[in-house]
N, CA, C and O of each residue as an XYZ file, in Angstrom:
504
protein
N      94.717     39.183    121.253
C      95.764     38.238    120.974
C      97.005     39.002    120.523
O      97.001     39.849    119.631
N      98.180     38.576    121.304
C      99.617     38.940    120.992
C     100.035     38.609    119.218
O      99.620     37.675    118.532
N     100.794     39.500    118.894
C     101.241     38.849    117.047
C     102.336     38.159    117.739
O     102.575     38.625    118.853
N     103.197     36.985    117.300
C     104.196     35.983    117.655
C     104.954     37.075    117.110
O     104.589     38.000    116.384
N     106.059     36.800    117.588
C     107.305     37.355    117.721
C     108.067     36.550    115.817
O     108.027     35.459    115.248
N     108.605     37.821    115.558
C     108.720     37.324    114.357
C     110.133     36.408    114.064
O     111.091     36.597    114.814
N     110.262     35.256    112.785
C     111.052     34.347    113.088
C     112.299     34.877    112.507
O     113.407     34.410    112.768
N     112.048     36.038    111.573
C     113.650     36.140    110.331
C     113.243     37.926    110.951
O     112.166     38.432    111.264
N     114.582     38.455    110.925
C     114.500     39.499    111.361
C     115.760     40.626    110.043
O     116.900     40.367    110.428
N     115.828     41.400    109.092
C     116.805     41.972    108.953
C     118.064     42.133    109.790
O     118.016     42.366    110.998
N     119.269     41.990    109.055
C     120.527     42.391    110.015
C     120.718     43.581    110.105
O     120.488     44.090    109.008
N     121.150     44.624    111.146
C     121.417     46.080    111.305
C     123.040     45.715    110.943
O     123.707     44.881    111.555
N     123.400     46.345    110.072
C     124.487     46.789    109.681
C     125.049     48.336    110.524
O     124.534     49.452    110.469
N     126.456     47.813    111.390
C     126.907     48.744    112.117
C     128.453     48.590    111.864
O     128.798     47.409    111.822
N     129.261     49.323    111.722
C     130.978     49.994    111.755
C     130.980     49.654    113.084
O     130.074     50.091    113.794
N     131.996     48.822    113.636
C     132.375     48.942    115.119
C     134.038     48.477    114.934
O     134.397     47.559    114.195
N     134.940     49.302    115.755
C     136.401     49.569    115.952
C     136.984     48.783    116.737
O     136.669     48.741    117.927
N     137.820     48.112    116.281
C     138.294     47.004    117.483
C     139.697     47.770    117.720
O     140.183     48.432    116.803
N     140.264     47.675    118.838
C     141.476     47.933    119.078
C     142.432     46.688    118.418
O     142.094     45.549    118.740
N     143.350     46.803    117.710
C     144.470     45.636    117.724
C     145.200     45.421    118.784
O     145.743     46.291    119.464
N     145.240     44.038    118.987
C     146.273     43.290    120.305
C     147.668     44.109    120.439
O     148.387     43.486    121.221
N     148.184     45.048    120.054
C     149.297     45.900    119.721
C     148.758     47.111    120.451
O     148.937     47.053    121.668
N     148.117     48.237    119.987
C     148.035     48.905    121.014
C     146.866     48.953    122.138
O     146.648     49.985    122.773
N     145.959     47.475    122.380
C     145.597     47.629    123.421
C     146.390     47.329    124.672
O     146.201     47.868    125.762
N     147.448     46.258    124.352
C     148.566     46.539    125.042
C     148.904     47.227    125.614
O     148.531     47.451    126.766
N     150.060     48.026    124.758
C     150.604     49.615    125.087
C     149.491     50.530    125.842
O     149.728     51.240    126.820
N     148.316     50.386    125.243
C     147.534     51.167    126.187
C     147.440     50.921    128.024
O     147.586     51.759    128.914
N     147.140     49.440    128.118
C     147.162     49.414    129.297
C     148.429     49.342    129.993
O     148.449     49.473    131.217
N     149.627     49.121    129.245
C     150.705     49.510    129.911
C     151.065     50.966    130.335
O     151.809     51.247    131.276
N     150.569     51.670    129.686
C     150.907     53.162    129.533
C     149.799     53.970    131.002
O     150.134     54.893    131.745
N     148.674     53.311    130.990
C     147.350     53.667    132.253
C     147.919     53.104    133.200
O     147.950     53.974    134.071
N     148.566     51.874    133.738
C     148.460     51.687    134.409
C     149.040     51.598    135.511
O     148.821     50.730    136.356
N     149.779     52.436    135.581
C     150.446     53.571    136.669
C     149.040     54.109    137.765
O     148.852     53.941    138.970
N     148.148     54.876    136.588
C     147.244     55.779    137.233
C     146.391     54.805    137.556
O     145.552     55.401    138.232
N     145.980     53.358    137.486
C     144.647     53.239    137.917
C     144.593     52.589    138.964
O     145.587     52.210    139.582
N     143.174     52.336    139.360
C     143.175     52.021    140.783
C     143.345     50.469    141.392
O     142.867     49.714    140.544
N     143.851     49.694    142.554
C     144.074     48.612    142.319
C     143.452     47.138    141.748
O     144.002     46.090    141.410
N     142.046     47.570    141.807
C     141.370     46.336    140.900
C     141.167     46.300    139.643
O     140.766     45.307    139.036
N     141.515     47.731    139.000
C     141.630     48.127    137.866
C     142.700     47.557    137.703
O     142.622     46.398    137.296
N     143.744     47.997    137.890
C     145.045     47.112    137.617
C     145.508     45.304    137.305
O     146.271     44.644    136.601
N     144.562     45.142    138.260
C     144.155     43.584    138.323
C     143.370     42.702    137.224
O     143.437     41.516    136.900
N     142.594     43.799    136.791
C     141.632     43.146    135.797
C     142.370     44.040    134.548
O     141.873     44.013    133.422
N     143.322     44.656    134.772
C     143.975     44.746    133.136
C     145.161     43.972    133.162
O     145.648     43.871    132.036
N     145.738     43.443    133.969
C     146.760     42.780    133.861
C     146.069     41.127    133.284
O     146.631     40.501    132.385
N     145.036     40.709    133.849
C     144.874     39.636    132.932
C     143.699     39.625    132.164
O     142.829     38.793    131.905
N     144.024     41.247    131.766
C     142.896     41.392    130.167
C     144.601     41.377    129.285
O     144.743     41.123    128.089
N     145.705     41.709    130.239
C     146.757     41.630    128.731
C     147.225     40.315    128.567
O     147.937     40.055    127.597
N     146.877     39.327    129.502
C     147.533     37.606    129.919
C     146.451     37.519    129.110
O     147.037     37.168    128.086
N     145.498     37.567    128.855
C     143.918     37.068    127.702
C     144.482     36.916    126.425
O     144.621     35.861    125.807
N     144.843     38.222    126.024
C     145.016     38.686    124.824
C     146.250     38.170    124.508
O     146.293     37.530    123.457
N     147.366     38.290    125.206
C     148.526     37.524    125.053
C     148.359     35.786    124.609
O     149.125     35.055    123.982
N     147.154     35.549    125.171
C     147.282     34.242    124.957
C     146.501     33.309    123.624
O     146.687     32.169    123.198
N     145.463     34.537    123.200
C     144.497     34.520    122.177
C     145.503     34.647    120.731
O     145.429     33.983    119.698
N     146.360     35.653    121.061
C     147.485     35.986    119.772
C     149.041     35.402    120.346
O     150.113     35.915    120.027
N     148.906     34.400    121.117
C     149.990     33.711    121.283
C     150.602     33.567    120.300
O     151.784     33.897    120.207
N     149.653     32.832    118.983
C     150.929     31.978    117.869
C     151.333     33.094    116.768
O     152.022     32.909    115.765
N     150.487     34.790    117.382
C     151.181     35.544    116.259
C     151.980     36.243    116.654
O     152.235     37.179    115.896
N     152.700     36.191    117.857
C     153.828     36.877    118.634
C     154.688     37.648    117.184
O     154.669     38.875    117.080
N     155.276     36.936    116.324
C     156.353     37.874    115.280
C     155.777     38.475    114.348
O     156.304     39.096    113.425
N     154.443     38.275    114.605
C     153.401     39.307    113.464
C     152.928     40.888    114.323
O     152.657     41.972    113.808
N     152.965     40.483    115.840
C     152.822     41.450    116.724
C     153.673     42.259    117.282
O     153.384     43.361    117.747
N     155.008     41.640    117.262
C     156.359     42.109    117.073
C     156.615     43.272    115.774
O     157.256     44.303    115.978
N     155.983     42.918    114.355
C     156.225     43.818    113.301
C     155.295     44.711    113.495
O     155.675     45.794    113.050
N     154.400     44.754    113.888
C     153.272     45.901    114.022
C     153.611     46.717    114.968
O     153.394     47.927    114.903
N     154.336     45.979    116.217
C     154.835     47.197    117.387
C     156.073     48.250    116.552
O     156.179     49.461    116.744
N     156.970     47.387    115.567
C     157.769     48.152    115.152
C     157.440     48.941    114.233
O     158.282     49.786    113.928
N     156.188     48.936    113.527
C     155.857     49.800    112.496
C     155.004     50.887    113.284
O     154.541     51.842    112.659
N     154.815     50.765    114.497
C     153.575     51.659    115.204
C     154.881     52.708    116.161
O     154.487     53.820    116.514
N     156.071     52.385    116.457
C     157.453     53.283    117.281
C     157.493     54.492    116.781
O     157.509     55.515    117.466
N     157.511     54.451    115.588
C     157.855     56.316    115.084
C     156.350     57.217    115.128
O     156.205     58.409    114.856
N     155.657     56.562    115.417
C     154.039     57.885    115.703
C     154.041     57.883    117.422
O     153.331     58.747    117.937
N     154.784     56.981    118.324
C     154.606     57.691    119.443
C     155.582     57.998    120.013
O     156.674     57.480    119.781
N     155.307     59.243    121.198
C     156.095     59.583    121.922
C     157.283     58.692    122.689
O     157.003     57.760    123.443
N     158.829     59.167    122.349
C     159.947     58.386    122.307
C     159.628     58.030    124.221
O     160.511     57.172    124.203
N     159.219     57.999    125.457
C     158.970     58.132    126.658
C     157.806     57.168    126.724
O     157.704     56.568    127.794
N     156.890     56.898    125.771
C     155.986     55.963    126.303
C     156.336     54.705    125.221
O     156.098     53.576    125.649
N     156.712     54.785    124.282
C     157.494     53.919    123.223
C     158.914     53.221    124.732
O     158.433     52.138    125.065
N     159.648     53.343    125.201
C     160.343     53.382    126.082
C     159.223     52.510    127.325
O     159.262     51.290    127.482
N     158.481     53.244    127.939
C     158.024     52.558    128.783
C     157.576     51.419    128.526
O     157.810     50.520    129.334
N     156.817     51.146    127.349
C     156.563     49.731    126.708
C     156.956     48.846    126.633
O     156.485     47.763    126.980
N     158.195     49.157    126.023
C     159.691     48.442    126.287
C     159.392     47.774    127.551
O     159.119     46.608    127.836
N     159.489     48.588    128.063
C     160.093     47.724    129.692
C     159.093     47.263    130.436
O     159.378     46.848    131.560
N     157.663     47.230    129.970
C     156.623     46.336    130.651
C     157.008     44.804    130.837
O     156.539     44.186    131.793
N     157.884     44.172    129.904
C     158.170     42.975    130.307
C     158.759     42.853    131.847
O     158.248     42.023    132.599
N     159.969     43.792    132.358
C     160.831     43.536    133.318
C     159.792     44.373    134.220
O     159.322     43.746    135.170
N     159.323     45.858    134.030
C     158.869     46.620    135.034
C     157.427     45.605    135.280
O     157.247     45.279    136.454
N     156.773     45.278    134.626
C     155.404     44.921    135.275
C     155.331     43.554    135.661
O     154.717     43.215    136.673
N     156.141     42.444    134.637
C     156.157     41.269    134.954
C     157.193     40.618    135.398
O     157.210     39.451    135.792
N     158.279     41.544    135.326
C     159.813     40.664    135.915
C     159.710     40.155    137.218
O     160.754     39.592    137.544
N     158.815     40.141    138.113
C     158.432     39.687    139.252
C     157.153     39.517    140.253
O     156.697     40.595    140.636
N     156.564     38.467    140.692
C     155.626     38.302    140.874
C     155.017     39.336    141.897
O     155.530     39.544    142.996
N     153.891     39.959    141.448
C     153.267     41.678    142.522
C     151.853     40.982    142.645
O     151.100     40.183    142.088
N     152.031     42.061    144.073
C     150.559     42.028    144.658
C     149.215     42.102    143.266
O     148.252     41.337    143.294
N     149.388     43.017    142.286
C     148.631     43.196    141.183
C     148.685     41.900    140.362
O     147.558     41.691    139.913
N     149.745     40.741    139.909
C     149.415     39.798    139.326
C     148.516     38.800    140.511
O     147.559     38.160    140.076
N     148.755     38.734    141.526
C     148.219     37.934    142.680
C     146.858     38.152    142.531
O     146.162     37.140    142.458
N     146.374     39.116    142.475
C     145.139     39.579    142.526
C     144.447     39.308    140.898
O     143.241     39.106    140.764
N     145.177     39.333    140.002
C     144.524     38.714    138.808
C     143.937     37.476    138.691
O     142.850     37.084    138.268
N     145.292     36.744    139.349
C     144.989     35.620    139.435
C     143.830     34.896    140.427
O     143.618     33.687    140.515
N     143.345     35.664    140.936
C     142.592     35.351    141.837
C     141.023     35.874    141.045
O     139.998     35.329    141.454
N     140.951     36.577    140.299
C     139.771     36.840    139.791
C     139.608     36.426    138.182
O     139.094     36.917    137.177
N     140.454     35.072    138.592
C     140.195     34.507    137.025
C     139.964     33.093    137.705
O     140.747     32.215    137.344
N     139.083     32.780    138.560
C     138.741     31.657    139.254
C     138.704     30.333    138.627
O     139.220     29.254    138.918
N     137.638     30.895    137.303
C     137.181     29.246    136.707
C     138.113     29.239    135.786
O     137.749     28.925    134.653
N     139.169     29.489    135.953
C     140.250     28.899    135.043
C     141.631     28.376    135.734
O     142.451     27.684    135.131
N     141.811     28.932    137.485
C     142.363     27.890    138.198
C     144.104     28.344    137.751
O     145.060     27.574    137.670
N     144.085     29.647    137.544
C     145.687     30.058    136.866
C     146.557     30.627    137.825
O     146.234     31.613    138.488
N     147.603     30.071    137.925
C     148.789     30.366    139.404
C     149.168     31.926    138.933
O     149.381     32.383    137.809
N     149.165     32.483    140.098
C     149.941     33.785    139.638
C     151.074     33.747    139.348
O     151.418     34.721    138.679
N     152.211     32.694    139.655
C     153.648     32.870    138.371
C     153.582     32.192    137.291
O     154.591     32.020    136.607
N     152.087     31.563    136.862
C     152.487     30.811    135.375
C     151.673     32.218    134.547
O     151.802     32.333    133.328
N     150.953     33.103    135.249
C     150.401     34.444    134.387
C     151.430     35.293    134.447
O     151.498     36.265    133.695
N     152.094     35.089    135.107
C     153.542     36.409    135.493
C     154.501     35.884    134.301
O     154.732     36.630    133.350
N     155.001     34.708    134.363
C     155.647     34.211    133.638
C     155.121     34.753    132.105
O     155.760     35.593    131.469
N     153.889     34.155    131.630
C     153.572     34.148    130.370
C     153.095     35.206    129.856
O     152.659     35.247    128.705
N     153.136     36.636    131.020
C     153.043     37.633    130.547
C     154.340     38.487    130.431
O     154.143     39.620    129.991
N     155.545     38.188    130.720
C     157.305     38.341    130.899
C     157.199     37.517    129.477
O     157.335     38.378    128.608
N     157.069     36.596    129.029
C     157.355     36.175    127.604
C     156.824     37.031    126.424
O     157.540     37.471    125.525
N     155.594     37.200    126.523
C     154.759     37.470    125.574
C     154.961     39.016    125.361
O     154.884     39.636    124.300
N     155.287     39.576    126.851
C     155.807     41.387    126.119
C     157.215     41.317    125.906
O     157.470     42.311    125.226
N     158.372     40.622    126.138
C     159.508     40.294    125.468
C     159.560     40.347    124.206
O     160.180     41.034    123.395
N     158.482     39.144    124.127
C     158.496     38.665    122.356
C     158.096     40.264    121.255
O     158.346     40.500    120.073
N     157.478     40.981    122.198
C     156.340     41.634    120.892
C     157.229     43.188    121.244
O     157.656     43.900    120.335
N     157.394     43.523    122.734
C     158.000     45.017    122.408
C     159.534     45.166    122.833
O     160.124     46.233    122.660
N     160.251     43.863    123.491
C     161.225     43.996    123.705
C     162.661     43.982    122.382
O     163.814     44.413    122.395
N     161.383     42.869    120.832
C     163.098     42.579    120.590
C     162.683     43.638    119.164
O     163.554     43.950    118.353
């Protein structure tokens, strides 16, 4: 005879690192030059996710981008910047393709283009 599977189990206590909505951002703005096109696709609406999860803290994400400018390099601090106009100022084959692999949620590729042109405005443009 099997012993039953037991009902209360101890919790494992583990440290695990979350990135903040701030520089996982910047991160994938900064990669994604180099990666490959479905990669691109599925980070563009991992940043429309996250954009939309910390929607209502846009001016709290705004102060953290500005307190995080002087530890990086003045060239990728710069490129950040301009993810609003360079990545979303117009609808690309790469948002098309996001939008297409976010099925069960039925999202047009210019209302993710759009709300991803707002949301990096709000946080690294002003």
């Amino acid at each position: 005879m099997v012993d039953p599977v037991p009902q209360r189990c101890d919790a494992i206590r583990a440290d695990v690192q979350i990135a903040n909505p701030v520089t996982f951002l910047a991160q994938k703005v900064l990669i994604h030059a180099r990666r490959d096109q479905g990669d691109r696709a599925k980070d563009i609406l991992y940043m429309h996710d996250t954009l939309q999860v910390f929607g209502a803290q846009l001016a709290e994400l705004r102060q953290l981008w500005k307190s995080l400018i002087p530890s990086l390099h003045a060239r990728s601090a710069k490129t950040v910047a301009r993810a609003a106009h360079e990545l979303f100022g117009q609808l690309s084959d790469d948002i098309r393709r996001a939008a297409e692999i976010s099925t069960e949620r039925d999202l047009p590729p210019e209302t993710m283009r759009a709300a991803c042109h707002y949301g990096f405005r709000e946080v690294f443009e002003h």
